[in-house]
C-alpha positions in Angstrom: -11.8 2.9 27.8 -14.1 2.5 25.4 -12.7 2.9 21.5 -14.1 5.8 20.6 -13.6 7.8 23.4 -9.8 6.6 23.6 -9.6 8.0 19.8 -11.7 11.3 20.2 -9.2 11.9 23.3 -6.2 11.2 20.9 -7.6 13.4 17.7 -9.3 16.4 20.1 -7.5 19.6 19.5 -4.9 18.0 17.1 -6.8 20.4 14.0 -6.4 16.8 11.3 -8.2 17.6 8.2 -10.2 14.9 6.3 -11.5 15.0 2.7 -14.9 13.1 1.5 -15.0 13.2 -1.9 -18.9 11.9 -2.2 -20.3 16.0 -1.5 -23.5 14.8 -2.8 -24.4 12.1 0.0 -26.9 13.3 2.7 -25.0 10.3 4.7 -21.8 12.2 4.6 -23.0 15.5 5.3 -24.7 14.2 8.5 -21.2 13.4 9.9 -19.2 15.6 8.3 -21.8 17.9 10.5 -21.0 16.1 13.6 -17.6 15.6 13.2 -17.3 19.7 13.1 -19.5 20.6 15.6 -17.7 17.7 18.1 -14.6 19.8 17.6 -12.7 16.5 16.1 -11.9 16.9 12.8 -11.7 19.8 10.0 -14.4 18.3 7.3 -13.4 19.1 3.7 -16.1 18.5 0.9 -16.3 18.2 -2.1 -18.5 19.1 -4.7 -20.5 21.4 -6.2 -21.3 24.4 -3.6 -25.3 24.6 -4.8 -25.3 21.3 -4.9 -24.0 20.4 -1.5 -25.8 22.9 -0.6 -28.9 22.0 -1.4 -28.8 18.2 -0.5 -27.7 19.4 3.3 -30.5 22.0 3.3 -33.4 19.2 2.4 -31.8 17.0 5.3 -31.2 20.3 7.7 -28.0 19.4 8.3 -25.7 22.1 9.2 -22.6 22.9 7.0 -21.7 26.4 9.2 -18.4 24.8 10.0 -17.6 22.7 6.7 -15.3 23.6 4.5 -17.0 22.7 1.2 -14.1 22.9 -2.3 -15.3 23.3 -5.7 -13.0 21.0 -7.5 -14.4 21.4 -10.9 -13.7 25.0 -10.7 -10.3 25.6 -9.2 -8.0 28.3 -10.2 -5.7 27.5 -12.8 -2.6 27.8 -10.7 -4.0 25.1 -8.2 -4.6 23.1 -11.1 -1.2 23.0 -12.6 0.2 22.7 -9.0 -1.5 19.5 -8.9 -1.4 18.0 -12.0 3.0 18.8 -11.9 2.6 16.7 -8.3 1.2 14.0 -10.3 3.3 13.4 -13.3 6.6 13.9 -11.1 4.7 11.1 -8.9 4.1 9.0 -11.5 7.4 9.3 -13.1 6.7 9.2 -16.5 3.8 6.5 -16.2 0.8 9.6 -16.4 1.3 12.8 -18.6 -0.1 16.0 -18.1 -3.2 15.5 -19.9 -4.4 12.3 -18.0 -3.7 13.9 -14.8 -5.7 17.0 -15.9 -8.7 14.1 -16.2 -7.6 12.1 -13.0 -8.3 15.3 -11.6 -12.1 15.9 -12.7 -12.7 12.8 -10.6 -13.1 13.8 -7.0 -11.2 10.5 -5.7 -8.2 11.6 -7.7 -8.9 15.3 -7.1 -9.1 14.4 -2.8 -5.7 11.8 -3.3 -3.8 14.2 -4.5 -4.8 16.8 -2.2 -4.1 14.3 1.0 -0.5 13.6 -1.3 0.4 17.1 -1.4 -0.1 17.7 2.1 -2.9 19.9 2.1 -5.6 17.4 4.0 -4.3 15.1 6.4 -6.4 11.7 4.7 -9.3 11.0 3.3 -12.3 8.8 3.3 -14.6 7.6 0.4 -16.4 5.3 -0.9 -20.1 5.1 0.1 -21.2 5.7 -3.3 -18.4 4.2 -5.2 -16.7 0.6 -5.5 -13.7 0.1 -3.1 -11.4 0.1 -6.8 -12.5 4.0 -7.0 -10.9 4.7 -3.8 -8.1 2.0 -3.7 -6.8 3.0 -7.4 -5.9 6.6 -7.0 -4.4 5.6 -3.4 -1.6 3.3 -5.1 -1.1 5.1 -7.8 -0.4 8.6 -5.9 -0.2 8.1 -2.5 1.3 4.8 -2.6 2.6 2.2 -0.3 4.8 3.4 2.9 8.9 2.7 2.3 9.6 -1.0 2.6 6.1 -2.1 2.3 4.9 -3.7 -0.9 1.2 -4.2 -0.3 -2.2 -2.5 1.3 -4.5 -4.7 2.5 -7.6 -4.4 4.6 -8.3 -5.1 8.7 -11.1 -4.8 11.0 -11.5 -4.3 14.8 -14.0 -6.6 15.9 -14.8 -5.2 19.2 -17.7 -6.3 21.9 -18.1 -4.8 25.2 -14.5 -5.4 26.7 -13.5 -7.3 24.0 -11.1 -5.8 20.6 -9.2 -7.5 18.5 -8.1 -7.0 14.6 -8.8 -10.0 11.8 -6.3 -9.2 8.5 -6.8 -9.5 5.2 -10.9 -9.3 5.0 -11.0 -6.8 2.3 -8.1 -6.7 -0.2 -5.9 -9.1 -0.8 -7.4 -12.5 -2.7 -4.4 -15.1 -2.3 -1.2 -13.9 -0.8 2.1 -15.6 -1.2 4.4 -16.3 2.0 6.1 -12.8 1.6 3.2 -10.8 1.7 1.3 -13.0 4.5 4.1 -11.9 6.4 4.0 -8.1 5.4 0.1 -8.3 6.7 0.9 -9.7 9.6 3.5 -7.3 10.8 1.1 -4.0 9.1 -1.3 -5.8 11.3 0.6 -5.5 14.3 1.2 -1.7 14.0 -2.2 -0.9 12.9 -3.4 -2.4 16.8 -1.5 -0.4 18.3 -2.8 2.7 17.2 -6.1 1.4 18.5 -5.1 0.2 21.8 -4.8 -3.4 21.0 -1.7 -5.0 22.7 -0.6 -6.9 19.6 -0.2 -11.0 19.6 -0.3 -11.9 16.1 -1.5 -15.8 15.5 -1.0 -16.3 11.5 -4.5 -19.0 11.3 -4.5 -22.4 9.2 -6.2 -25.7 9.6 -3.0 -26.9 11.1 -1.5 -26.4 14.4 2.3 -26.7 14.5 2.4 -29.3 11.5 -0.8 -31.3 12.8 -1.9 -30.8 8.6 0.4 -30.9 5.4 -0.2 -29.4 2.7 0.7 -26.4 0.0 -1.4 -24.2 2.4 0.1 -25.1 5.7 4.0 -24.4 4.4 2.6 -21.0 3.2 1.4 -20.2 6.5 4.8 -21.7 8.2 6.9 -19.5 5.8 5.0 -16.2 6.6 5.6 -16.9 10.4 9.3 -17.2 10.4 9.7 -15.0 7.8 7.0 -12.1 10.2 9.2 -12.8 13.5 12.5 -12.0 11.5 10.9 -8.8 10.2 9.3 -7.7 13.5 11.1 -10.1 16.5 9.9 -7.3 19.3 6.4 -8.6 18.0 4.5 -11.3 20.1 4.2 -13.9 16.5 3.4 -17.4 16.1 1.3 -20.1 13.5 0.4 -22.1 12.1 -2.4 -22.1 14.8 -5.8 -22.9 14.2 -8.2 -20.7 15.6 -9.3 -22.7 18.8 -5.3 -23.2 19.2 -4.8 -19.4 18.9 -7.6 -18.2 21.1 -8.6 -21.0 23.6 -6.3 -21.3 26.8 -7.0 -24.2 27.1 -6.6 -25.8 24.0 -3.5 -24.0 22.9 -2.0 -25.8 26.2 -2.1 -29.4 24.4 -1.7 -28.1 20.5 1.2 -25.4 21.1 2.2 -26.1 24.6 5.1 -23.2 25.0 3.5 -20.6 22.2 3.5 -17.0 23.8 0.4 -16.3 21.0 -1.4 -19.2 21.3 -4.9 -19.0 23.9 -4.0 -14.7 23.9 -4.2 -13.5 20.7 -5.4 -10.4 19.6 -4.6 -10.4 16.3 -5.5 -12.6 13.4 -4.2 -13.3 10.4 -5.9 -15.0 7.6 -4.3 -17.3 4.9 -6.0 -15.8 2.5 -9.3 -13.5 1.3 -11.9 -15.9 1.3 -11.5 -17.0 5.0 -11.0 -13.9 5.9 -14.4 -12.0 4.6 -16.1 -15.5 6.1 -13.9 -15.1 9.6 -15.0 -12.0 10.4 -18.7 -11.9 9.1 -19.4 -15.2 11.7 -17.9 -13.2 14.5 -20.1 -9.9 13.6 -23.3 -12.2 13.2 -23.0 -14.9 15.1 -20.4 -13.7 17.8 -22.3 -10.1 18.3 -18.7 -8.5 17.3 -19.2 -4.6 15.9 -16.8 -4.9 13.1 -14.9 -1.4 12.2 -13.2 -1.5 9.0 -11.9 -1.7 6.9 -9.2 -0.3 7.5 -6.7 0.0 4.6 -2.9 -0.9 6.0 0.2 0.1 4.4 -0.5 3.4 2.5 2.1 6.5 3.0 -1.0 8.6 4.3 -4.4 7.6 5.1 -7.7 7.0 3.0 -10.1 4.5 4.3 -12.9 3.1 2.3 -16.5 3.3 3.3 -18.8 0.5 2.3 -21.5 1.1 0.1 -24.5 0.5 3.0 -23.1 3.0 5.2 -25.0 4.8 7.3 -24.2 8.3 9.1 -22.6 6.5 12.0 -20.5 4.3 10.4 -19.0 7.1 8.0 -18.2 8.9 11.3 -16.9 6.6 13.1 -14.7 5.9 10.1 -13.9 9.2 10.2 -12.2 9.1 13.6 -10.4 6.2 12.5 -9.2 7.8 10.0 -7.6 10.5 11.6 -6.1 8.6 14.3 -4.0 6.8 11.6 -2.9 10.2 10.8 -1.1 10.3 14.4 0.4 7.1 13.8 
């Protein structure tokens, strides 16, 4: 089944609320819109109401069913409800008073919303830097028990094709510790999206064909990702024809159950990463969906910048099928 309509199936019905901070943005409106009428997802904005208000009317898009939340003018017992979640999250590294400011930021003000329990995730960023949606993530929501790091995936997915490439979006230079922690997130974030995980952790070595400080990184991350996850499909160092080519992974890792069949791909560090899976979405004709933020206690997904309407709903949906997860 296609992606989409394997998630819509999972969300439909299941009443998950989702926050977008950026209440100003025509683009959001349009599938904040959609995502209501469809019956998928609760849409919460924020922003000003005569504001919002206004920008949907110019672009006569329909905000009947869209919960829209003042968060510059809240009641004063909401307020203090919120900024007491914060400091007792922060445990004693934000006072009051710099939680009462986090909170005239709508990122902050949606976090800790999505922290408290009142909206089921959140996605932002088409008018603000990934740091503006990442930073109040970590420092409220924070990582999930046992896992140290977030870092950033995409589904690269063309007709019958999906797979997921990990770290494209985070992460600059990961030791051997946290390679492994992305390589097992990555695992757990296919499944939710119908990808039958085998993990290849990708070098310019195959099974010690290269040495080098790079190659034992990528060595260390694999045995250290099998211990952590052994019901987890996991091999490397492959190179990428190794870990994707039948044929070739029978004369560079003869007896691999990864190599020629992965699914999932694991990058030795940023760089390769953003380059890995722009050549597939250019050159290989591969939608790329992402990125999709791994290892947070609740969702929040971060839009890029040159989002359109289509991309911030299909993020959307994402979104909330991590919430099932």
């Amino acid at each position: 089944m296609e992606l989409f309509e394997s998630l819509k199936q999972k969300i439909n019905g299941k009443n998950i609320s989702i926050v977008f901070p950026e209440g100003n943005d025509v683009r959001v409106l349009g599938a904040a819109s959609r995502l209501a009428k469809d019956g998928l997802i609760k849409p919460v904005i924020l922003g000003d109401k005569n504001e919002v208000e206004q920008v949907a009317g110019d672009a006569n898009v329909d905000l009947n069913d869209v919960q829209i939340i003042d968060y510059l003018n809240q009641p004063q017992d909401q307020i203090d409800a919120m900024v007491s979640a914060i400091v007792e999250r922060r445990k004693g590294k934000t006072d009051e008073a710099k939680a009462r400011e986090w909170l005239k930021d709508p990122n902050y003000f949606g976090t800790t919303l999505v922290y408290m329990d009142k909206i089921d995730g959140m996605v932002s960023g088409a008018n603000h830097p990934t740091g503006d949606t990442v930073r109040p993530a970590l420092q409220i929501i924070k990582t999930k028990p046992g896992v140290k790091l977030i870092s950033g995936s995409f589904i690269m997915q063309k007709g019958d094709q999906r797979y997921l490439f990990a770290d494209c979006a985070i992460n600059i230079d990961l030791d051997a510790a946290g390679l492994a922690e992305v390589a097992v997130e990555s695992a757990k974030v296919a499944k939710t999206f119908d990808i039958d995980p085998k993990v290849a952790l990708l070098s310019f070595s195959t099974k010690g064909s290269a040495k080098g400080d790079m190659v034992t990184k990528v060595q260390e991350a694999t045995e250290l990702a099998k211990q952590q996850a052994p019901d987890i499909p996991i091999d490397g160092e492959l190179q990428f024809d190794a870990a994707f080519v039948p044929s070739v992974a029978d004369k560079k890792a003869p007896g691999s159950n990864v190599a020629g069949h992965a699914t999932v791909f694991i990058f030795p560090e940023l760089q390769s990463g953003n380059i890995g899976y722009k050549i597939a979405q250019r050159f290989g004709g591969f939608e790329a969906i992402g990125p999709i933020l791994q290892g947070l206690n609740k969702p929040v997904s971060d839009l890029s910048r040159g989002s359109n309407e289509e991309d911030i709903y299909k993020v959307s949906i994402i979104t909330a099928a991590q919430t099932l997860s």
